[in-house]
MDTraj code that builds the backbone (N, CA, C; nanometers):
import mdtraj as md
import numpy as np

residues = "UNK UNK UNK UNK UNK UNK UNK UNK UNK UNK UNK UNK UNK UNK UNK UNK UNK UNK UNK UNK UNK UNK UNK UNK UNK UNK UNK UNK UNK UNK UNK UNK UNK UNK UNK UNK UNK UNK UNK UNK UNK UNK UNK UNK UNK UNK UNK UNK UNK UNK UNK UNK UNK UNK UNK UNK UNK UNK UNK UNK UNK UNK UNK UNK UNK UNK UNK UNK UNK UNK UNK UNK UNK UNK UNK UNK UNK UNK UNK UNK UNK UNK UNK UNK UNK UNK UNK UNK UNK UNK UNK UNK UNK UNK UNK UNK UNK UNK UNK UNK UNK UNK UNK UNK UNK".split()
xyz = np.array([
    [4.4482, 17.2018, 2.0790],
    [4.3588, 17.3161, 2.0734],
    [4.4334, 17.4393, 2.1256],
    [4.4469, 17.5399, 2.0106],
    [4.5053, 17.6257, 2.0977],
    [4.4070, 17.7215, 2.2149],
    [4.5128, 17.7822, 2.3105],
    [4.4925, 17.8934, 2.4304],
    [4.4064, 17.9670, 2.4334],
    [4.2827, 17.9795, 2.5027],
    [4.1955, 18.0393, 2.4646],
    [4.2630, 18.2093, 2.4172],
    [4.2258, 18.2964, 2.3520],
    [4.2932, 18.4252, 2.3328],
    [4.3079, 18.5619, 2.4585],
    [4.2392, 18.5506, 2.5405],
    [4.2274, 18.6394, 2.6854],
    [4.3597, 18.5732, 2.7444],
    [4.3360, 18.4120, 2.7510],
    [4.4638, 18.3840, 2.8187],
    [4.5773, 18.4261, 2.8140],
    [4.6372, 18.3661, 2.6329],
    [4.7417, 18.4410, 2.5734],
    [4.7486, 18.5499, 2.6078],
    [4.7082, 18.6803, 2.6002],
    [4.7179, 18.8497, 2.6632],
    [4.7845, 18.8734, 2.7706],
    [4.7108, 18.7722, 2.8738],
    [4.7190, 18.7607, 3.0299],
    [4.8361, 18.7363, 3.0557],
    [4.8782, 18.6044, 2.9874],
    [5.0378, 18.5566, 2.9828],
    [5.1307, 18.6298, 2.9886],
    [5.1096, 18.7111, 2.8660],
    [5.1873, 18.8203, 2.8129],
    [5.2333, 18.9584, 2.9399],
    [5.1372, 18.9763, 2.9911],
    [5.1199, 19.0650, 3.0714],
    [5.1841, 19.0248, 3.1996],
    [5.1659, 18.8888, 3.2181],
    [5.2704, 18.8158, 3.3126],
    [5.3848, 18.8294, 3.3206],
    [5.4246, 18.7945, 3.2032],
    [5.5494, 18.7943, 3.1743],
    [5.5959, 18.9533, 3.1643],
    [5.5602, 19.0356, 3.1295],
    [5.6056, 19.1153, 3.1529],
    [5.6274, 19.1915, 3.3553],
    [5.5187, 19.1534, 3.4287],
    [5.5400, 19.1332, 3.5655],
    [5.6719, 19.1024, 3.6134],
    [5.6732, 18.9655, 3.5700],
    [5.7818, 18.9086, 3.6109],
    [5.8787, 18.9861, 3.5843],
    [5.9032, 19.0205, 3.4558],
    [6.0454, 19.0755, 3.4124],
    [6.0891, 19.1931, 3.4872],
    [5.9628, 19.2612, 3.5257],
    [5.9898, 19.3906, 3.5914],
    [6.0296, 19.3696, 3.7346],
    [5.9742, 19.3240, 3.7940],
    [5.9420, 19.2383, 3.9467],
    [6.1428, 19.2048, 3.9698],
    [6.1614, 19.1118, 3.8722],
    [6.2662, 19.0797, 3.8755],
    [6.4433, 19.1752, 3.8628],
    [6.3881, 19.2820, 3.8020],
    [6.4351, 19.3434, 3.7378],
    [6.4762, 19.4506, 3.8815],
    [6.3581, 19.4962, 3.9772],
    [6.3738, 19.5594, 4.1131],
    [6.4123, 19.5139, 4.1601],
    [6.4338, 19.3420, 4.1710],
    [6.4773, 19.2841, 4.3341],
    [6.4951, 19.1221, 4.3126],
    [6.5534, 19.0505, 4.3446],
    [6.5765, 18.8899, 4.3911],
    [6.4172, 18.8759, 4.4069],
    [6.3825, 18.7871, 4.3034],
    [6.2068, 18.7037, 4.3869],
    [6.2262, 18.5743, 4.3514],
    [6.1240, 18.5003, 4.4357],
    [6.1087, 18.3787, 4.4295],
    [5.9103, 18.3211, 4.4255],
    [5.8810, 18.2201, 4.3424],
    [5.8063, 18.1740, 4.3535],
    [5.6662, 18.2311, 4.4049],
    [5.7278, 18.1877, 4.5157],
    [5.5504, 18.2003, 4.5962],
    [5.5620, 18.3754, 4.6337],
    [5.6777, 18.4276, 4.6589],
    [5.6286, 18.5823, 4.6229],
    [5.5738, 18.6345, 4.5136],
    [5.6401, 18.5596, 4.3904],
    [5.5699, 18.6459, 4.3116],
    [5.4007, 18.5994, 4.3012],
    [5.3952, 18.5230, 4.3315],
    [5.2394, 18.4618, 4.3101],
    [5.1644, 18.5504, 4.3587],
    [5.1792, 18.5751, 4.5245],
    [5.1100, 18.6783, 4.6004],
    [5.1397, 18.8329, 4.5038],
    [5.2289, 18.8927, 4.4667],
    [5.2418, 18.9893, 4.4415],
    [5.1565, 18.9970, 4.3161],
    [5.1372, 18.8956, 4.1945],
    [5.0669, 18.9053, 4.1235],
    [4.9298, 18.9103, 4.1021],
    [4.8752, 18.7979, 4.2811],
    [4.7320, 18.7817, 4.2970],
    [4.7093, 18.9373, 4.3831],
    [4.7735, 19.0495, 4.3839],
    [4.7662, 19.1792, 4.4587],
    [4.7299, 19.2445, 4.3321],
    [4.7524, 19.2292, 4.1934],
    [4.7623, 19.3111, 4.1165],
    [4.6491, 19.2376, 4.0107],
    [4.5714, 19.1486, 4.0449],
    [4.4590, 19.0402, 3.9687],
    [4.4704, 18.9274, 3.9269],
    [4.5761, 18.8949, 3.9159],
    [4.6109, 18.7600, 3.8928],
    [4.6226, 18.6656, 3.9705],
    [4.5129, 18.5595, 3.9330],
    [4.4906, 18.4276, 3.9970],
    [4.5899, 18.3580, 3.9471],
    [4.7490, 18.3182, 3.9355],
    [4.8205, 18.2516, 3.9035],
    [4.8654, 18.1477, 4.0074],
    [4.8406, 18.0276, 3.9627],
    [4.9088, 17.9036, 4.0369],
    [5.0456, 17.8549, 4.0071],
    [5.0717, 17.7420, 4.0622],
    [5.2286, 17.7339, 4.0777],
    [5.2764, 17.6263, 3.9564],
    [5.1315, 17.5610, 3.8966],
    [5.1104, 17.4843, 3.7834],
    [5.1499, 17.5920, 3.6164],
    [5.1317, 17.7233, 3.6487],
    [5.1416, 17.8179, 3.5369],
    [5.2260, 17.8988, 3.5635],
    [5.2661, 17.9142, 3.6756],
    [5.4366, 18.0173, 3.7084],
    [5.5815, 17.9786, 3.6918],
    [5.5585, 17.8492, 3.7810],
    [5.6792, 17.8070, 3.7460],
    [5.7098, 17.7442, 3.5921],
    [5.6355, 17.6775, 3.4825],
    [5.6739, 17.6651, 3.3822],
    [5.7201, 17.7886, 3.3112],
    [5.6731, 17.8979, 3.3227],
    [5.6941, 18.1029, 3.2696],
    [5.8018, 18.1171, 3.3272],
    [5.8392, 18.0685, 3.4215],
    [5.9695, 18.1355, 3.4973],
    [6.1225, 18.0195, 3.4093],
    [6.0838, 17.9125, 3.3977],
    [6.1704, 17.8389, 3.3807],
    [6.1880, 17.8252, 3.2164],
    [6.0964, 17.8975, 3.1139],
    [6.0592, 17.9816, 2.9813],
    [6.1272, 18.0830, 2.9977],
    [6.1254, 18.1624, 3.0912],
    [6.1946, 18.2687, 3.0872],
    [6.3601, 18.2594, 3.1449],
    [6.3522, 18.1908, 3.1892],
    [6.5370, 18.1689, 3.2293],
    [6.6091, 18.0776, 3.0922],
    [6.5310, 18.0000, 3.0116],
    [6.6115, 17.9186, 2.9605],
    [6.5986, 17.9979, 2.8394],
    [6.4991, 18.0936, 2.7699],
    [6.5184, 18.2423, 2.6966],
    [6.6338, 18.3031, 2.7145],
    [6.6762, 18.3049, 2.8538],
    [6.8130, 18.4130, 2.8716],
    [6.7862, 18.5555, 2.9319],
    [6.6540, 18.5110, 2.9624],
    [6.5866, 18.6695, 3.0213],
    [6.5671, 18.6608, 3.1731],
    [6.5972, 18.5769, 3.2335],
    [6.6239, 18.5662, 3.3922],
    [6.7309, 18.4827, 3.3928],
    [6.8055, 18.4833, 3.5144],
    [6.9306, 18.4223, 3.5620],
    [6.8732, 18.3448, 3.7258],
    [6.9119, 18.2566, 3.7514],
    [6.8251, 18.1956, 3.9104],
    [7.0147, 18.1381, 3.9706],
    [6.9301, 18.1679, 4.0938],
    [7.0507, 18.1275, 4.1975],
    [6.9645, 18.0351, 4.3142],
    [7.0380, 17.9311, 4.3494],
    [6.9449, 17.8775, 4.5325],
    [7.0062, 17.9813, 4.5887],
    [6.9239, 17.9852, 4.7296],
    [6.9404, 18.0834, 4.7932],
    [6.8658, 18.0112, 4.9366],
    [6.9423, 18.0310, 5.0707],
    [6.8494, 17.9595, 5.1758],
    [6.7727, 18.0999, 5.3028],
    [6.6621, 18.0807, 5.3158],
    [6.5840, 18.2222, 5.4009],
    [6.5205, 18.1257, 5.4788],
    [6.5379, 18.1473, 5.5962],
    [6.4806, 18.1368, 5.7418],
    [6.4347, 17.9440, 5.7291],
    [6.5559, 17.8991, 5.6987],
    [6.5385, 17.7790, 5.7148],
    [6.5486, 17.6808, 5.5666],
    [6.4964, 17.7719, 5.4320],
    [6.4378, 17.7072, 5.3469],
    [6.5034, 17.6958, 5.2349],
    [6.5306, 17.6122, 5.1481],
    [6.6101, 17.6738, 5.0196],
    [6.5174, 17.7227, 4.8956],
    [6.4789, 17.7991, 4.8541],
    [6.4373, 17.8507, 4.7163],
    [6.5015, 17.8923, 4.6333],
    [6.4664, 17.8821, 4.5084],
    [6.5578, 17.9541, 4.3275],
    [6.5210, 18.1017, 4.3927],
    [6.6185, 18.2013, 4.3634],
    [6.5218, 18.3175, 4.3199],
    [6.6039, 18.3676, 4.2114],
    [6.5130, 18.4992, 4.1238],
    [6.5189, 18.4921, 3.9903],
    [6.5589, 18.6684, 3.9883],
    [6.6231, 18.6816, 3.8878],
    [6.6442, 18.7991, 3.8499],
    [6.6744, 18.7970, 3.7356],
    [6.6290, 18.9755, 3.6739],
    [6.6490, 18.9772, 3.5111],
    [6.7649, 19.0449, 3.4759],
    [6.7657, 18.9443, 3.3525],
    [6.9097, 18.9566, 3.2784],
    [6.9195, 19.0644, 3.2324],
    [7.0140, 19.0667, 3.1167],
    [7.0736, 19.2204, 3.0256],
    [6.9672, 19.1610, 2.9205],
    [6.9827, 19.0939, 2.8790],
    [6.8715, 19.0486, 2.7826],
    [6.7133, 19.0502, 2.8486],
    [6.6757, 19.0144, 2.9622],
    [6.5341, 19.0213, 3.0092],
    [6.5118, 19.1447, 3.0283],
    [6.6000, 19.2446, 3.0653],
    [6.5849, 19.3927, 3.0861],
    [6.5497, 19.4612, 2.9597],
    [6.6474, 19.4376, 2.8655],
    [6.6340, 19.4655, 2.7316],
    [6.4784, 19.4674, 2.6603],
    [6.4118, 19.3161, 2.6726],
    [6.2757, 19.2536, 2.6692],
    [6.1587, 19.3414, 2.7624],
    [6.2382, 19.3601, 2.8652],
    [6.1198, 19.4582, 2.9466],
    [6.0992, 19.5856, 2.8895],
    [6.2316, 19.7007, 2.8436],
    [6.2092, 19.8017, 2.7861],
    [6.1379, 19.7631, 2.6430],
    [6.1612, 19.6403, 2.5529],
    [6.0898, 19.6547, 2.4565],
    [5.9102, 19.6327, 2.4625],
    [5.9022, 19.5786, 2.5709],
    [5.7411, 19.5241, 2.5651],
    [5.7190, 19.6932, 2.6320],
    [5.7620, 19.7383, 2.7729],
    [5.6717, 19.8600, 2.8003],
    [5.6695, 19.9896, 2.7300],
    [5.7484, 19.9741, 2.5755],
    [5.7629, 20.0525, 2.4585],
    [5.6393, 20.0124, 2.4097],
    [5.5981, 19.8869, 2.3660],
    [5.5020, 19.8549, 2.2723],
    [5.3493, 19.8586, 2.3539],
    [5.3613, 19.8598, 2.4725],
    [5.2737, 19.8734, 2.5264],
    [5.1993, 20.0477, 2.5606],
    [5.2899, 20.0824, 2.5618],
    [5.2612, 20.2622, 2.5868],
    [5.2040, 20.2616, 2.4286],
    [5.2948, 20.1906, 2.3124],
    [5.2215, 20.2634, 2.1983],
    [5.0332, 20.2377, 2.1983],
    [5.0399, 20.0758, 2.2452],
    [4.9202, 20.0314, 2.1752],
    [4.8191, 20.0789, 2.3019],
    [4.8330, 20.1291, 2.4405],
    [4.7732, 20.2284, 2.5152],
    [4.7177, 20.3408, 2.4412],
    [4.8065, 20.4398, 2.4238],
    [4.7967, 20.5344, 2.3240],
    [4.6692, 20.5256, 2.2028],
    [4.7120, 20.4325, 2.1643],
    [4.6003, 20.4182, 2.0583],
    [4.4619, 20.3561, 2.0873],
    [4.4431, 20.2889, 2.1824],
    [4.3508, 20.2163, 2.2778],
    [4.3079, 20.3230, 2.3120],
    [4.3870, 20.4595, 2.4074],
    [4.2686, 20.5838, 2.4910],
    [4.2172, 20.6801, 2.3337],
    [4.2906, 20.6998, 2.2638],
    [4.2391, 20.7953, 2.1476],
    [4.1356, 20.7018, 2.0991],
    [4.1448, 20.6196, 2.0657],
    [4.0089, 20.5368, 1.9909],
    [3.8943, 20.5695, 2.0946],
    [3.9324, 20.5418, 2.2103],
    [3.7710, 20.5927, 2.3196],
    [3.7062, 20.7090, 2.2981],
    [3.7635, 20.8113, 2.2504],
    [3.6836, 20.9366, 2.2723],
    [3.5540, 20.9454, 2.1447],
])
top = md.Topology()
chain = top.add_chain()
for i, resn in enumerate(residues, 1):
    res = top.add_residue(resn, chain, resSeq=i)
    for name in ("N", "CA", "C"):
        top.add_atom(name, md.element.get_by_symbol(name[0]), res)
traj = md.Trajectory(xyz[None], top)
């Protein structure tokens, strides 16, 4: 059965998070979770980490271990190609904005 269709969107919109997120700074996991549940997203670790590990084996993030205050975690950063992917989605997104606020009036 496919995804309900809100989901799919949501995803999308995720993924673009991520790419950006990644794109400013080294993240890992459970930061981005919080950073995403700051911005509305109820995302668990059952639906992030499969997106993250979609998105590295795409070629659009690169992951390194890395050990912080005891612990080892992946953290993720975006590629030349995930960067690339980020300017093309917040291109397509300004357009279909655009046309989304003119249709309101």
């Amino acid at each position: 059965m496919p995804a309900h269709p809100v989901r799919a969107i949501v995803l999308g919109f995720l993924r673009l998070h991520i790419l950006y997120h990644a794109r400013v700074e080294p993240v890992y996991g459970a930061w981005l979770m919080s950073e995403l549940r700051r911005h509305g997203y109820d995302v668990g670790p059952g639906t992030l980490y499969p997106m993250l590990h979609a998105l590295e084996q795409a070629g659009f993030l690169s992951t390194r271990m890395e050990v912080s205050e005891g612990r080892r975690r992946r953290v993720y950063r975006t590629t030349k190609a995930g960067a690339q992917m980020l300017r093309e989605g917040r291109r397509r997104a300004q357009v279909l904005l655009a046309e989304i606020e003119q249709g309101e009036e």
